[in-house]
C-alpha positions in Angstrom: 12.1 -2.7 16.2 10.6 -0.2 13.9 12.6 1.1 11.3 11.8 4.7 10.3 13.1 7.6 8.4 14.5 9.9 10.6 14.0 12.8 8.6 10.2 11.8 8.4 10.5 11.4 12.3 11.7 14.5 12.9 9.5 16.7 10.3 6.3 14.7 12.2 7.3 15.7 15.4 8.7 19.2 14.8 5.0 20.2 14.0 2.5 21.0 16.9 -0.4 20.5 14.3 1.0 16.8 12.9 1.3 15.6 16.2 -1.2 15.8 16.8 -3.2 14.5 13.9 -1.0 11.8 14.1 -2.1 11.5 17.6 -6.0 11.2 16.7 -5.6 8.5 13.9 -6.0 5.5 15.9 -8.1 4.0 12.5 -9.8 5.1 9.4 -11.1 9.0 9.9 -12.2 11.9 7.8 -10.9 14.7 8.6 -14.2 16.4 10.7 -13.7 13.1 12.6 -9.7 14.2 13.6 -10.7 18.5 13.5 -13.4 17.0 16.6 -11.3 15.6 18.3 -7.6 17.7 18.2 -9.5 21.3 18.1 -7.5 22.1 14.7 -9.5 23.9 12.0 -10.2 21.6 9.5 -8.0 23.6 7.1 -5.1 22.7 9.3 -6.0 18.9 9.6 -6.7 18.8 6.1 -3.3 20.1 4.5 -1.2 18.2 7.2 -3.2 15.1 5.8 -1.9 16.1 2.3 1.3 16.4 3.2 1.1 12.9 5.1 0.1 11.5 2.1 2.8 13.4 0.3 5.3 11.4 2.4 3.9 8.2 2.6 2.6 8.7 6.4 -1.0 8.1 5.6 -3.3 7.0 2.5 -6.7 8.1 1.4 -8.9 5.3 1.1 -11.8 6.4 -0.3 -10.0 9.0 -3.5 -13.0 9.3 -5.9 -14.8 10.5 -2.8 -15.7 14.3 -2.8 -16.7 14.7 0.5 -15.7 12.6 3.7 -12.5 11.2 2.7 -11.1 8.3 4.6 -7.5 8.5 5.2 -5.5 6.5 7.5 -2.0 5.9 8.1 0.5 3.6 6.7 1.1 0.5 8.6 4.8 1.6 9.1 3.4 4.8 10.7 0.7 3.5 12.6 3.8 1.7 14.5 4.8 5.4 15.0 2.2 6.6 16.0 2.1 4.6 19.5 5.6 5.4 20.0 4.6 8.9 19.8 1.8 8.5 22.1 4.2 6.8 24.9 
């Protein structure tokens, strides 16, 4: 069984636009990659991947990078992430 943060459960799926980029991060992505694929601006996919990262819910991989971040999300959120999708 997964253990997660309730609080961080409930903020992720309170939120139309984390769904679903939650929902699109089935592996590394930048965030064009996620805006393509959920129709969000990429101002919206963008600050919810900031605030994932704020939380621990996903990591950039590539930080020194200016343009085309990688982020992806944490291994105990990428658990999540399929229950979400069920």
């Amino acid at each position: 069984m997964v253990k997660i943060n309730l609080k961080d459960w409930s903020w992720v799926v309170r939120g139309k636009q984390r769904r679903a980029v939650i929902k699109y991060m089935d592996k590394a992505k930048i965030p064009t990659e996620i805006k393509e694929e959920s129709g969000l601006s990429l101002n919206h996919v963008s600050r919810v991947l900031r605030e994932f990262e704020k939380k621990g819910l996903a990591k950039c991989i590539t930080p020194k990078e200016k343009v085309g971040r990688l982020y992806k999300l944490t291994q105990r959120w990428g658990r999540v992430r399929r229950l979400l999708k069920e």
